[in-house]
Each structure stands twice: as C-alpha cells, then as structure tokens.
C-alpha positions, 0 to 999 in steps of 0.5 A: 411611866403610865399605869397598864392593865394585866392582860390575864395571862395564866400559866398553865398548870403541870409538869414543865421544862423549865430554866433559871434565867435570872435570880435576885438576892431578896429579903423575904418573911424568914430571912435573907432567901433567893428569888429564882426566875424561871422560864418554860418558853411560855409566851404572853398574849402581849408577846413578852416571856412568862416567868415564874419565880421560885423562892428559897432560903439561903442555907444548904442541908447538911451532909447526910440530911435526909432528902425529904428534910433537905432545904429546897436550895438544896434540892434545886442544886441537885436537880440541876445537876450541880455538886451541892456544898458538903460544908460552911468553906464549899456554901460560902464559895457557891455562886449561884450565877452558875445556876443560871441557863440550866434546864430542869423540870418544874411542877406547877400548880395553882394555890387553892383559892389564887388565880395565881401559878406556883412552881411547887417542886424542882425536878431533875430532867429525865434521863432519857434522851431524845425525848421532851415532857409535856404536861403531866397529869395529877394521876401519877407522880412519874413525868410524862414523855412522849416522843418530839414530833416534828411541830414541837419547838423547844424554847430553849435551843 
C-alpha cells in the first residue's frame, strides 16, 4: 500500500454531539486502558468521517467516589446514561460493546502548542427535547442550544 499525505483536516473546537462507534482495548503509558472512537458527523475534505479518540483507564470509581475524583470510565458510562458497576462482580460483568452508538456530547479543544483536537470532557446530552447543540463558546460553561432549523442534518438519524 502506498504511502499519502494528510490532507490537514482539523476538527473544530467546541462542544459537540457526539457518538462512540467503535472501541479497542489498548495498552498505553499507565496500564491496560480503552481507546473510545467517536464521532460528531464531521466529514473530511476526502469525504471520510472524522473521529476522534478518547483515552480511559480500565477501572470504574468507587461506590460513594466524589464525582470530581470519579475515573473518567466512569464519568463516560454516566453520560451516556448507562448504570455504572457499584462493585468488583457488576465492573467484571461490564461489556463495553454496549456503549457503542450512544449519543453524548463532547467537548473539544486543541492542546496548547498542537495542531492536534482533543475530547477534553464527556458530557451527558441535555435533557431537553427538540433541541440540537452547536458549538459552545469558552465564555460559559453551560451547553449552547438552539432550536433545529430546517437546513440542520443530524448525522446520526
């Protein structure tokens, strides 16, 4: 197969709804962790999806574990809605194939100094109905939505 050039696609930075549609089981620079693919419906200039990947350990928190000290493969079961394992049998019985085609949100940014994007926080999708979200600004912490105009496409329906 014959070497390519990268065509310089960037993705975007903000808040975005995003799904998992694939996972590999890796090892990485602290142990055994999970490299989570996800998706937000952007397209490439050579027409390929882009993806993004999102790195957690293998280990779920605690029962009771305060949700600032939580591990992220916690915090990314709970926004996606899913019951998270309250002890050794429930994380050992856990198949993370269901977490495939879940839609969440995912906030992007780029590292400082890369020219690479990084999902920096796995978010929950709003509650409300009817509704999409666009790219959030910096400013706030609170997910901008606005209502779904009719040119809007939804990747994921």
């Amino acid at each position: 197969m014959p070497f390519t050039m990268s065509e310089g696609f960037q993705h975007p930075e903000g808040t975005f709804k995003a799904r998992i549609i694939d996972w590999v089981e890796t090892e990485g620079k602290f142990g055994d962790q999970i490299k989570w693919v996800f998706s937000t419906g952007q397209i490439r200039p050579n027409g390929e999806e882009a993806t993004l990947n999102y790195y957690t350990g293998m280990r779920f928190s605690q029962a009771g574990t305060p949700a600032a000290k939580e591990t992220k493969l916690t915090q990314l079961v709970r926004a996606l809605g899913m019951v998270v394992p309250q002890d050794a049998e429930e994380a050992e019985l856990f198949d993370q194939a269901k977490c495939e085609n879940i839609d969440c949100m995912i906030d992007v940014q780029m590292a400082e100094g890369s020219q690479y994007a990084n999902i920096v926080r796995v978010m929950a999708l709003p509650k409300s109905t009817g509704q999409h979200v666009t790219r959030a600004t910096r400013q706030s912490a609170e997910v901008a939505v606005q209502a779904v105009a009719t040119t809007d496409i939804d990747p994921f329906a």
